[in-house]
RONU-750094 format. One line per 8 residues: their letters; for each residue z, y, x of N, C-alpha, C. Coordinates in steps of 0.1 Angstrom, whole numbers, plus 5000, padded with zeros to 4 digits. Each point is the difference from the previous one (the first is absolute). Layout:
A	Z/Y/X/Z/Y/X/Z/Y/X  ... .
END
This chain:
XXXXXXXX	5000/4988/5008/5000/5012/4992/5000/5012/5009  5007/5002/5011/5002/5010/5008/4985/5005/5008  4993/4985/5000/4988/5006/5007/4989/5004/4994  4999/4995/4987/4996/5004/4985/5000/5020/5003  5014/5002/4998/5001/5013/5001/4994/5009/5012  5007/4995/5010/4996/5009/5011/4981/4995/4998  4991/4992/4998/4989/5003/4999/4998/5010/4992  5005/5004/4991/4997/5008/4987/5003/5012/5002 .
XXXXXXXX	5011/5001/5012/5004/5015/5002/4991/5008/5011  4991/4985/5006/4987/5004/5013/4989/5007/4994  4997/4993/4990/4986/5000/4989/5003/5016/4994  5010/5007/4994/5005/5014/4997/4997/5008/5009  5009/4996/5010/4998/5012/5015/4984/4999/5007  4994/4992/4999/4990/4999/5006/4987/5009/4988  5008/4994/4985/4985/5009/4993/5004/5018/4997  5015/5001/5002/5003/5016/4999/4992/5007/5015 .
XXXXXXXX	5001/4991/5012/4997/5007/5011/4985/4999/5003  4995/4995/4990/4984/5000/4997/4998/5019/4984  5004/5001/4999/5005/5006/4990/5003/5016/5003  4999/5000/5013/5002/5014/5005/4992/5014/4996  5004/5010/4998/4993/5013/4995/4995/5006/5011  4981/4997/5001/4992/5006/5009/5006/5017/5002  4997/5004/5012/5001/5015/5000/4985/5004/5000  4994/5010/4989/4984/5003/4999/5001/5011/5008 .
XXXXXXXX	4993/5002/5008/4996/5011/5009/4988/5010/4990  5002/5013/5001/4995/5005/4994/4981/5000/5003  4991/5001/4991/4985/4999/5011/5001/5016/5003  4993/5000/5008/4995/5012/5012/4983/5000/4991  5004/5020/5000/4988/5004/4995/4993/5011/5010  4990/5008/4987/4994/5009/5010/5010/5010/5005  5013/5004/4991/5008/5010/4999/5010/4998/5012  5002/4990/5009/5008/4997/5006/5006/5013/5002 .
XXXXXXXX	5010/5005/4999/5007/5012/5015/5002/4997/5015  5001/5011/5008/5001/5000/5014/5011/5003/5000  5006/4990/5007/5017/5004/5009/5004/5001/5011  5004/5009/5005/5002/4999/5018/5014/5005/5006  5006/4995/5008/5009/5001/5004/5007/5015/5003  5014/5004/4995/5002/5012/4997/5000/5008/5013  4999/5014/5001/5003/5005/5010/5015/5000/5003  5004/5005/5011/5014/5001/5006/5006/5009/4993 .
XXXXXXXX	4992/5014/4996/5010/5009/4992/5004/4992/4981  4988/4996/4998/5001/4989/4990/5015/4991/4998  4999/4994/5013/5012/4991/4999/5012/5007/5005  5000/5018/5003/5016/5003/4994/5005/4994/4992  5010/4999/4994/5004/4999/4982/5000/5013/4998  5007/5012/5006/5001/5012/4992/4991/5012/5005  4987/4990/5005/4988/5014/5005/4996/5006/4982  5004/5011/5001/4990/5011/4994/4992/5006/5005 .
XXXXXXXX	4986/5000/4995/4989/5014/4997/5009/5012/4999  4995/5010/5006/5001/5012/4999/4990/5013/5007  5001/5010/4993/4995/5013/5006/4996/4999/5016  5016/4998/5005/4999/4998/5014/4992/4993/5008  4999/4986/4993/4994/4990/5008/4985/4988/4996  5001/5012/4986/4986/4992/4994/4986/5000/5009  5001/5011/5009/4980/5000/5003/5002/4993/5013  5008/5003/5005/5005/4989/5011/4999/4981/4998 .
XXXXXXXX	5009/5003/4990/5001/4983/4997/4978/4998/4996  4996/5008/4987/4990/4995/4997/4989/5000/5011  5001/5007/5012/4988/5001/5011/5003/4991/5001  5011/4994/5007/5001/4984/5007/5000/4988/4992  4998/5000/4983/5001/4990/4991/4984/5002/4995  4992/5010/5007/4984/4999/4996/4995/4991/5013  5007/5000/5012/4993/4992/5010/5000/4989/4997  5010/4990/4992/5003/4985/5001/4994/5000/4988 .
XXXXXXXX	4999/5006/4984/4996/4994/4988/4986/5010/4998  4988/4988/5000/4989/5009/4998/4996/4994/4986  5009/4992/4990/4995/5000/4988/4990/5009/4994  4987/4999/4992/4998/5016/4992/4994/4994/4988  5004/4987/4995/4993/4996/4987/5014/4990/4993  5002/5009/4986/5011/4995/4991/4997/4996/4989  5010/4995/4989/4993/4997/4985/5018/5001/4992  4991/5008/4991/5012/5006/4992/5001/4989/4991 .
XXXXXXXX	5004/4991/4992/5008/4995/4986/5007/5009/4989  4992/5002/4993/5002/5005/4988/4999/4992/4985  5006/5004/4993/5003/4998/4989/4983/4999/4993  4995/5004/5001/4985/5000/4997/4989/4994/5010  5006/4996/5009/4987/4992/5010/5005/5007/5013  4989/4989/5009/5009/5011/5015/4982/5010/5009  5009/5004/5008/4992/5015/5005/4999/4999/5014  4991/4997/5009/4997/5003/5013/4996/5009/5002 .
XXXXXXXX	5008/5003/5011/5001/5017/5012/4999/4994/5015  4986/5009/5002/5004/5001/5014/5005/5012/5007  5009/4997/5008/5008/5015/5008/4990/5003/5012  5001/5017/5002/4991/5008/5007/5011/4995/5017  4993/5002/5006/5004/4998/5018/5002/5016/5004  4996/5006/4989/4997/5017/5011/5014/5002/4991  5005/4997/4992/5015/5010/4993/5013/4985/5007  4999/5000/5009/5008/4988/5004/5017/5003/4997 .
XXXXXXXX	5003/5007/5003/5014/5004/4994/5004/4992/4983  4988/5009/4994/5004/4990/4986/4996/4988/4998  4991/4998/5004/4996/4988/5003/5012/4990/5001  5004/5000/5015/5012/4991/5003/5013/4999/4992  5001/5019/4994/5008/4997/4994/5004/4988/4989  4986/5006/4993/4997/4984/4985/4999/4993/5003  4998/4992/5013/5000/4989/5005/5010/4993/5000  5013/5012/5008/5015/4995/5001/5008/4998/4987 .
XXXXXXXX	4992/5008/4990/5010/5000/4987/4999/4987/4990  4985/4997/5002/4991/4988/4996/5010/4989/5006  5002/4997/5016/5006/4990/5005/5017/5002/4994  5005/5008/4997/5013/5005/4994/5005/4995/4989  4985/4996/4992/5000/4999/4986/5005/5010/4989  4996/5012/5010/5008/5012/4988/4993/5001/4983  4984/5003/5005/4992/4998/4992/5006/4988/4983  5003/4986/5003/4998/4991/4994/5012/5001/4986 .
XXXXXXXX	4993/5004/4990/5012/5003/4991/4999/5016/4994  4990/5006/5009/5000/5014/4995/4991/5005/4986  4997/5011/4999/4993/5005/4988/4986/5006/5004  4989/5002/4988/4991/5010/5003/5007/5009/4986  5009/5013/5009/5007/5005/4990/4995/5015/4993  4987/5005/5006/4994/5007/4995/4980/4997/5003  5003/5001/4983/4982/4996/5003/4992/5014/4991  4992/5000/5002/4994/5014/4996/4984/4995/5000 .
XXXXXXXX	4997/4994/4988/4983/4997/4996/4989/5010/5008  4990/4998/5007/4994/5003/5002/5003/5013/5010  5015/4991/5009/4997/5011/5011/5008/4990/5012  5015/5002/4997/5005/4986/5010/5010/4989/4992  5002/4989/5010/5013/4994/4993/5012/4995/5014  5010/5011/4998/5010/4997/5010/5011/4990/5002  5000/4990/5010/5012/4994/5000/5009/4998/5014  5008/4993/4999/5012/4996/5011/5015/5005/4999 .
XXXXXXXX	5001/5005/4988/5011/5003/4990/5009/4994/4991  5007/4999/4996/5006/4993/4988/5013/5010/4993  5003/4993/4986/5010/5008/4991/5012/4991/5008  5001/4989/5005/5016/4994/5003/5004/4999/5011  5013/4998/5002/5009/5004/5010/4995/4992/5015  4993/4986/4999/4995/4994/5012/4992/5009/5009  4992/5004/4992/4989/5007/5009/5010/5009/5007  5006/5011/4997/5009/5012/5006/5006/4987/5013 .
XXXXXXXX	5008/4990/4998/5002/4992/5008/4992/4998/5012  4991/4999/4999/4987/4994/5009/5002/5007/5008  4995/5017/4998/4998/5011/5006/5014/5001/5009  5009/4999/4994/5013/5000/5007/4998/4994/5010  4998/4992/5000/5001/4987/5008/4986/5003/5015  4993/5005/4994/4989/5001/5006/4998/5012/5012  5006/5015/4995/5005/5012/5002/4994/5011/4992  5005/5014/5006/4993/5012/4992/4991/5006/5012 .
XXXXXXXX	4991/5003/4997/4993/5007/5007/4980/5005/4990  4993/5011/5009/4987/5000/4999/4992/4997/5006  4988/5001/5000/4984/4998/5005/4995/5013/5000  4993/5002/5011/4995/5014/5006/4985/4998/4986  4995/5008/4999/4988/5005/4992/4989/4999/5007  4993/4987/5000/4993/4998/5010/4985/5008/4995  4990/5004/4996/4991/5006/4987/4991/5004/5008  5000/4998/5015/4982/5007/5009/4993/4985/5004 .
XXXXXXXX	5000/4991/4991/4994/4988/5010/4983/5002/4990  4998/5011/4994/4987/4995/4987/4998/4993/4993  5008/4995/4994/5003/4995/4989/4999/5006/4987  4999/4994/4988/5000/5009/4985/5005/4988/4993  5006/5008/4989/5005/4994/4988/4989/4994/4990  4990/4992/5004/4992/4995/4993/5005/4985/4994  4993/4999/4990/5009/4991/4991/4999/4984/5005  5016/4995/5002/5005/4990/5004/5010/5005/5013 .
XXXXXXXX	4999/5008/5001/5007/5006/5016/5012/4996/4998  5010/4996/5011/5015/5002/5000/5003/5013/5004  5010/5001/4999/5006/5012/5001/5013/4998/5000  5008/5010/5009/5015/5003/5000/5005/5014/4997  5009/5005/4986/5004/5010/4994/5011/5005/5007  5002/5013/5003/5007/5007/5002/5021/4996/4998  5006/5001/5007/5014/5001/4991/4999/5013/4988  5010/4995/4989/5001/5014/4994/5009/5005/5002 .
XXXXXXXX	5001/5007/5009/5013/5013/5005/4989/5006/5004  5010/5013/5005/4994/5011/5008/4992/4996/5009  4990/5002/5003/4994/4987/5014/4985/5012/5003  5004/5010/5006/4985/5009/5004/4997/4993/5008  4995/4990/5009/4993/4993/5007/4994/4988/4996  5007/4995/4984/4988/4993/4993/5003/4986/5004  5012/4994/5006/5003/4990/5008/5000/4990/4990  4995/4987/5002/5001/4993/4995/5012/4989/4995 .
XXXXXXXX	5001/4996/4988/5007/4991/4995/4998/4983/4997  5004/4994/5017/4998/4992/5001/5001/4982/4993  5005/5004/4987/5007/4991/4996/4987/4992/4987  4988/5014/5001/4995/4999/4985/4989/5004/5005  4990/4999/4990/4981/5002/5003/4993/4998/4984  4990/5006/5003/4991/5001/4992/4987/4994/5002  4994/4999/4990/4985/4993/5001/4995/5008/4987  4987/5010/5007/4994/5005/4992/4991/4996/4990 .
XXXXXXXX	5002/4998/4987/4991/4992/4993/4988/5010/4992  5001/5012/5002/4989/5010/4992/4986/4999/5002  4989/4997/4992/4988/4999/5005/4994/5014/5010  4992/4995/5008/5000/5016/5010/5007/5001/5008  5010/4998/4998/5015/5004/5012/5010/5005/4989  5009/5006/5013/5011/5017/5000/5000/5004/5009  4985/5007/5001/5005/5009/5019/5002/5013/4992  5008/5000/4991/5010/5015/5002/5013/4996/5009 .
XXXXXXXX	5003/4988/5002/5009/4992/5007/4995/5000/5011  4992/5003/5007/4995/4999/5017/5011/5012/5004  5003/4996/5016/5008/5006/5009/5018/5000/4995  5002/4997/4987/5014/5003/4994/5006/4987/5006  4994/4988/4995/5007/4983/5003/4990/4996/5012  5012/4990/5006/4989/4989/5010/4998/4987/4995  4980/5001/5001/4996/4993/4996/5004/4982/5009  5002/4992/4997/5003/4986/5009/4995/4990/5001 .
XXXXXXXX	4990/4998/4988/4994/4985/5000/4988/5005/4980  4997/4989/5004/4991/5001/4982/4997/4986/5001  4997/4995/4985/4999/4988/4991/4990/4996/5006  4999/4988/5001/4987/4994/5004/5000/4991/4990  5011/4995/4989/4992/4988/4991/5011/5005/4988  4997/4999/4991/5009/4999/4989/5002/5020/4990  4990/5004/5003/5003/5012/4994/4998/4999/4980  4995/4986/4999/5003/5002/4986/5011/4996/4994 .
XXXXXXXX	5013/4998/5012/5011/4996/4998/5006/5016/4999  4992/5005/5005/5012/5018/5001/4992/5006/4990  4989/4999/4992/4995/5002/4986/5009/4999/4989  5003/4983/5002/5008/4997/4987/5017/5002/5001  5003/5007/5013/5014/5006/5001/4999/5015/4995  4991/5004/5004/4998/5017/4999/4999/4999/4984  4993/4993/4990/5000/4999/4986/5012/4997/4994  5012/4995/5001/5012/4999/4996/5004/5011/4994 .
XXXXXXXX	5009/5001/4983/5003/5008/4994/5013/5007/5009  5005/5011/5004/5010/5009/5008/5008/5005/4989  5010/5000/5005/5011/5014/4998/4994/5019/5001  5011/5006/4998/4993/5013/5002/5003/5005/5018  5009/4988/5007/4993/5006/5011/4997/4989/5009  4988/4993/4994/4992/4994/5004/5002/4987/5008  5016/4996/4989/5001/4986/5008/4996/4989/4989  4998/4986/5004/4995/4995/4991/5010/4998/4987 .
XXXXXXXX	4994/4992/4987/5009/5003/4990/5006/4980/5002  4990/4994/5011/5006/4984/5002/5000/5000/5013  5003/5000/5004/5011/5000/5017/4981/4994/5005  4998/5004/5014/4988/4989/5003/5005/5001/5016  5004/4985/5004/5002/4998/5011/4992/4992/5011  5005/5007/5011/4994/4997/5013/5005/4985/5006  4998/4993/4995/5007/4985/5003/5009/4998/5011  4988/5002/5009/4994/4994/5015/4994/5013/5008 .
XXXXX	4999/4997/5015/4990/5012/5007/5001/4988/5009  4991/4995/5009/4997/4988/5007/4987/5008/5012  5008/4997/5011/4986/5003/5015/4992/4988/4998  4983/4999/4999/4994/4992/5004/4995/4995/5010  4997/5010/5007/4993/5004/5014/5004/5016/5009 .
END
């Protein structure tokens, strides 16, 4: 009887350990992202961005990341940008913020039909988080490389404060969706990158019903922001 059992207890353990839950590896697409090892100021724990040390840090964070093609995830389909090499400052910046994940979770929190639709914002307390975390500072007004606000451009908006030098507000951008352009907008913002695939994705964002100051009336968010290349 005893060996009755113990075969019986072999025949269990042997079909549970046949029984095991595969791990699925996700498949690999065209969207993969690019990851690379952080820089040294990166792996402070308590490095901040700042005023002080932003154009410094970003000259030496444009030599090692020459990324210049991204893909936005939106709520309505996704949007490829390639970033300009001549506004490198911002450039790297969105690069760093991309790899940060600040982006992922944000808003397009003002859209304006048939001119632009702005995001890298949000109504809740994470995002404020991020930036914390991230630091305070600007972006010089980069606006003599010949560039124009013709339609699909990125673009980086001003802080709103007092700001006579026009400095940029690195946290957020625009993509011009107006047929023709907005070069009443030339020399004001720096221009950084434009759409290369997906502008009928910033069509059917720019068409969303708004508030009266021009945020949407259904949240439309930025999923994802992913380096491709």
């Amino acid at each position: 009887m005893r060996l009755v059992l113990l075969f019986f207890l072999s025949c269990v353990l042997l079909s549970c350990e046949g029984k095991k839950t595969k791990t699925i590896k996700p498949q690999k697409n065209d969207s993969t992202s690019i990851t690379k090892e952080p820089t040294a100021e990166e792996k402070k724990p308590n490095f901040l961005l700042s005023d002080a040390n932003v154009m410094e840090f970003f000259l030496d964070y444009d030599q090692k990341h020459k990324e210049d093609t991204i893909r936005i995830t939106t709520d309505f389909g996704t949007i490829d940008v390639q970033l300009f090499e001549a506004t490198k400052f911002h450039r790297s910046n969105f690069i760093y913020l991309i790899r940060k994940q600040y982006f992922d979770g944000t808003q397009f929190y003002r859209v304006i039909q048939n001119f632009v639709i702005q995001g890298g914002n949000s109504d809740d307390r994470e995002t404020s988080l991020k930036r914390r975390k991230i630091g305070k500072y600007l972006l010089p007004n980069d606006h003599n490389k010949g560039f124009k606000h013709d339609r699909g451009i990125l673009s980086m908006p001003s802080k709103n404060i007092e700001n006579p030098y026009k400095k940029a507000s690195p946290f957020e951008f625009f993509i011009v969706q107006q047929q023709g352009g907005a070069h009443h907008l030339d020399g004001d913002y720096t221009i950084f990158g434009k759409v290369i695939r997906g502008m009928e994705v910033v069509d059917k964002i720019a068409a969303v019903p708004t508030d009266a100051s021009d945020w949407p009336l259904q949240n439309v968010f930025i999923q994802k922001i992913e380096i491709l290349n």
